[in-house]
N, C-alpha and C positions, 0 to 999 in steps of 0.2 A: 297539500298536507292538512293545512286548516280545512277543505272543504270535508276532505275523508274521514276528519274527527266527529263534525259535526254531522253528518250520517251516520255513523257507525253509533256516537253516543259516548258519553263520558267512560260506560264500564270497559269499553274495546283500548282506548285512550292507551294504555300502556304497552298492548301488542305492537300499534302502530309506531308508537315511539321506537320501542326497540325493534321496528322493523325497519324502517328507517335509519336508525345506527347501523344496525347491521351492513347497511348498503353504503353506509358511508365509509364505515372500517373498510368495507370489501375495497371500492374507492381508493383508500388512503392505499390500503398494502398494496395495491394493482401498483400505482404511480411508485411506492418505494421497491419495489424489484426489479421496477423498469432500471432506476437510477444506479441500484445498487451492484457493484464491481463484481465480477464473475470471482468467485475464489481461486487464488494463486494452488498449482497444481506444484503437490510437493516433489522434491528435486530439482527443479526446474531451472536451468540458472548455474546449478552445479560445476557442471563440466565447463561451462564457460570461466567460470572462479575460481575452480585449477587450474584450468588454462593459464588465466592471468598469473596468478600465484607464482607456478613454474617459471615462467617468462619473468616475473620478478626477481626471483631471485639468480636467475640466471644473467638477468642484466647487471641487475646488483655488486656483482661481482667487481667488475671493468670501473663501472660509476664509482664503488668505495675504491679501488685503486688512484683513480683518475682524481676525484674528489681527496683523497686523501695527500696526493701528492701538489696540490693547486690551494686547497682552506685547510690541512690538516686535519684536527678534530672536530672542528667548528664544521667544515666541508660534509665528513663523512655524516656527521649529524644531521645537515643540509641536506643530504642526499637519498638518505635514509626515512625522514619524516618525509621526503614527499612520496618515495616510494612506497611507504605506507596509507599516505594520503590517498593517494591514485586505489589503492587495493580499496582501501574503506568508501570510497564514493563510488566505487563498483558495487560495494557488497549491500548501499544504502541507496540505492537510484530509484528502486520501484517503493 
């Protein structure tokens, strides 16, 4: 770089510079698209989340039976945050 200035001459001095950024931005973006996550393809994931959903509350059922006759309100309450728990740590994993 130093050699190329001082050939070229102080008036070239600013092409080089910004040719050289140029090469370096080029650089920088190469390395950031390498790293960067492919974009989530929308729906994705979906049917899986009904799945779950269904299945929830389909268990739901029995468990608030079960839970309700074993902790009463306290049970069913029990029974119910986790089953919502389980849905939301589904819905937040990616």
């Amino acid at each position: 770089m130093v050699g190329a200035r001082r050939e070229l001459g102080e008036e070239m001095e600013p092409a080089v510079i910004d040719a050289f950024l140029d090469r370096v931005d080029a650089a920088v973006e190469a390395r950031a698209a390498e790293r960067r996550p492919a974009p989530p393809i929308p729906g994705e994931g979906k049917g899986e989340q009904l799945v779950l959903s269904i299945i929830s509350l389909a268990t739901g059922i029995p468990i608030t039976a079960i839970a309700a006759e074993s902790g009463g309100v306290v049970g069913i309450l029990v029974a119910w945050v986790g089953i919502v728990g389980v849905n939301i740590a589904f819905a937040l994993r990616k």
